[in-house]
C-alpha positions as CSV (number, residue, x, y, z in Angstrom):
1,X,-9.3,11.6,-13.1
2,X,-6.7,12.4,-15.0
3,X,-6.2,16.3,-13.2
4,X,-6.2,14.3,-10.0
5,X,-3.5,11.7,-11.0
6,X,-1.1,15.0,-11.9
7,X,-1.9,16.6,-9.0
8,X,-0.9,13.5,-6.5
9,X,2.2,13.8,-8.7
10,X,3.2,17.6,-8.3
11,X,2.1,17.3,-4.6
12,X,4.4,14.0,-3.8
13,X,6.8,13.9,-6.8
14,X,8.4,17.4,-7.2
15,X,11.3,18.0,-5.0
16,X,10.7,20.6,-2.0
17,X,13.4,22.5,-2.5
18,X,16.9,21.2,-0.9
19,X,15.6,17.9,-1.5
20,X,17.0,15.4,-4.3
21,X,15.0,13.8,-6.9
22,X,15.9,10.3,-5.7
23,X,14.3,11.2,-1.7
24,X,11.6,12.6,-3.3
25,X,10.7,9.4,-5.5
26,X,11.1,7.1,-2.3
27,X,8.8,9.3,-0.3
28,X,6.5,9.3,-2.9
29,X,7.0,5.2,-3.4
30,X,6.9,4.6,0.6
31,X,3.1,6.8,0.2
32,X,1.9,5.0,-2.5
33,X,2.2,2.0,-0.8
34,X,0.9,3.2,2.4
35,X,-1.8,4.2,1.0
36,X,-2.2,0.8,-1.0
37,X,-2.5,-0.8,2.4
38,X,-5.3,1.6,3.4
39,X,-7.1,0.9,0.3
40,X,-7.6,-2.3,1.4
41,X,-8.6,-1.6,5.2
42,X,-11.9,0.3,3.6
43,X,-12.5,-2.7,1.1
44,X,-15.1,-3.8,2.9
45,X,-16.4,-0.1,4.3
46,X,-15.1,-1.1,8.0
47,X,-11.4,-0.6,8.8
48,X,-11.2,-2.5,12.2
49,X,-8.5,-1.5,14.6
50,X,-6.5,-4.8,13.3
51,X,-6.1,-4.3,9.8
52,X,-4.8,-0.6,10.7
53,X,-2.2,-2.0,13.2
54,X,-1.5,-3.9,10.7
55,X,-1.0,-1.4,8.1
56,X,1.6,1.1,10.6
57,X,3.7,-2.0,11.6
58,X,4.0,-3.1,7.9
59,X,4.9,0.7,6.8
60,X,7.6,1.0,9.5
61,X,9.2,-2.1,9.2
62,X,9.5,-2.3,5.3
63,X,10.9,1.3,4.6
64,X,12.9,1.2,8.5
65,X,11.1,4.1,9.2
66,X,10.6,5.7,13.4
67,X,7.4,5.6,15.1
68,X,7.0,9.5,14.2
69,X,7.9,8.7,10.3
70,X,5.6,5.5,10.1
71,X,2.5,8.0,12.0
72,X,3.3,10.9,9.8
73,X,3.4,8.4,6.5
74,X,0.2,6.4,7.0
75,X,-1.8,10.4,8.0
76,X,-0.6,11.6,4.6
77,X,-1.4,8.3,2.8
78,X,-5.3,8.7,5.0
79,X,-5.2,12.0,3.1
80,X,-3.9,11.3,-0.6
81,X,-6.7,8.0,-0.3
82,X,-9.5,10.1,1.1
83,X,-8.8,12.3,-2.0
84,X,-8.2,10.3,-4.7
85,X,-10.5,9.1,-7.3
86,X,-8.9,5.6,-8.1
87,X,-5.9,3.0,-7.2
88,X,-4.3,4.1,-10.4
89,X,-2.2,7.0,-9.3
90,X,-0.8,4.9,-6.7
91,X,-0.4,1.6,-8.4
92,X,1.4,3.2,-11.4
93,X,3.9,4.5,-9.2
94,X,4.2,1.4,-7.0
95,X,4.7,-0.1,-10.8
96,X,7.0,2.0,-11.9
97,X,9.0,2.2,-9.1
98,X,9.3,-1.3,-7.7
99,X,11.2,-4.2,-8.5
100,X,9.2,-7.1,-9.6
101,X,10.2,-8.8,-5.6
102,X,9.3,-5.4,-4.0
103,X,5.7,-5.8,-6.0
104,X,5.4,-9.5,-4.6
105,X,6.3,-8.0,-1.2
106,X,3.6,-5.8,-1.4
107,X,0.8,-7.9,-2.2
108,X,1.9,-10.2,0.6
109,X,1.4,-7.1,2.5
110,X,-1.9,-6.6,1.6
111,X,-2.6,-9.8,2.2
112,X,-1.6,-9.8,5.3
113,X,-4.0,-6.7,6.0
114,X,-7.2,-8.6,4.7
115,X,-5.9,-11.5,7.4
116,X,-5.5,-9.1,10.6
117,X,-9.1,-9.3,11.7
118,X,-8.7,-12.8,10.5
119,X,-11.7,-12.9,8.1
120,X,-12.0,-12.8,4.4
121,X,-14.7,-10.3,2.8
122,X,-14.9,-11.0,-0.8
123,X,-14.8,-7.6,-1.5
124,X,-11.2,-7.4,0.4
125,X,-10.3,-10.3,-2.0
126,X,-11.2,-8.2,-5.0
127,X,-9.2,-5.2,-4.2
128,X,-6.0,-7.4,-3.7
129,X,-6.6,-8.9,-7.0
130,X,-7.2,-5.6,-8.7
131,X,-3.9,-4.4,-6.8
132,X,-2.3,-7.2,-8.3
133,X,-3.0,-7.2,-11.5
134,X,-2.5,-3.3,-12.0
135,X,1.1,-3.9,-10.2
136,X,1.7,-7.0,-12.8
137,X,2.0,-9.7,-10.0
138,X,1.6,-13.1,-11.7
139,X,-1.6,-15.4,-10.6
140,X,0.9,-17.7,-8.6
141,X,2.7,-15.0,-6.5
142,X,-0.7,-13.3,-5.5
143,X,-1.9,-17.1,-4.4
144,X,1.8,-18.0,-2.5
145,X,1.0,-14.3,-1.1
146,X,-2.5,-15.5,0.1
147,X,-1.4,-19.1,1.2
148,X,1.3,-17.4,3.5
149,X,-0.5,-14.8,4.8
150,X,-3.4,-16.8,5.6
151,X,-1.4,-19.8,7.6
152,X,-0.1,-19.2,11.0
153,X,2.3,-17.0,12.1
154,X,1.8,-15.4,8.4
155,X,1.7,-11.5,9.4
156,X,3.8,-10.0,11.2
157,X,1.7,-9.1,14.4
C-alpha cells in the first residue's frame, strides 16, 4: 500500500517541468477529489448514469474548470481509482490540502452523489462516513451535509 501511495504522489505531485509547485498541488488536490466522488459512485458496485453526471458537474463547477478540463479530470481520477489500493492516498491529500470549509464542501459533494439516483445504499452511506472521518469532518457537518443534500433542490442538477 504504501509503494502505491508514493507512487500516486510522484505521478500527480511532482512538477512536470515548466510547471510550479503550487499548479501542481491544485491539480493534484482537484484529482483527489474527483476521484473521491468516484469512490462513492462504485459504493454500491453500480455507478448509474446519475451519480456520474453528478460527479462532472460537481468537478467543473467547484475548481471553474471547461468541459474539456472537467472530462480530462474525472478520466484521470477513473484511472488513479481503478489503480489504487485504498481512499487513503486521496484523503490525506484532500486533508492536507483543504481548508476545514473546503473539507465540509466536499462531503456535501459526496452526498450529493449518493442522492443523484435518489436512493440510499447503506454501503454508499459507509463510504461517506469513512470519507468523513479520514478528512476530519465533525459528526454534525457530515449530518447538515446529508440533511441538505437529501432535501429538495439539494444538488445541484
Amino acid at each position: 500500500m504504501l509503494k502505491s501511495i508514493q507512487g500516486f504522489f510522484n505521478r500527480r505531485i511532482r512538477p512536470a517541468e515548466g510547471v510550479t509547485s503550487r499548479e501542481a498541488t491544485e491539480e493534484a488536490l482537484r484529482l483527489a477529489t474527483a476521484a473521491l466522488l468516484i469512490e462513492v459512485t462504485r459504493a454500491d458496485k453500480e455507478v448509474k448514469e446519475e451519480e456520474r453526471a453528478v460527479v462532472t458537474h460537481s468537478v467543473g463547477k467547484t475548481f471553474g474548470l471547461s468541459p474539456d478540463e472537467t472530462q480530462e479530470l474525472v478520466e484521470m481520477a477513473e484511472e488513479e481509482v481503478r489503480e489504487s489500493v485504498s481512499l487513503y492516498q486521496f484523503t490525506l491529500l484532500v486533508d492536507k490540502g483543504f481548508s476545514y470549509e473546503e473539507k465540509r464542501h466536499i462531503v456535501e459533494l459526496l452526498w450529493q452523489v449518493v442522492f443523484a439516483d435518489e436512493e440510499m445504499e447503506k454501503h454508499e452511506e459507509h463510504m461517506v462516513r469513512k470519507i468523513a472521518d479520514l478528512l476530519h469532518v465533525t459528526h454534525r457537518d457530515f449530518i447538515e451535509a446529508k440533511l441538505k443534500a437529501k432535501r429538495p433542490g439539494g444538488t445541484f442538477l
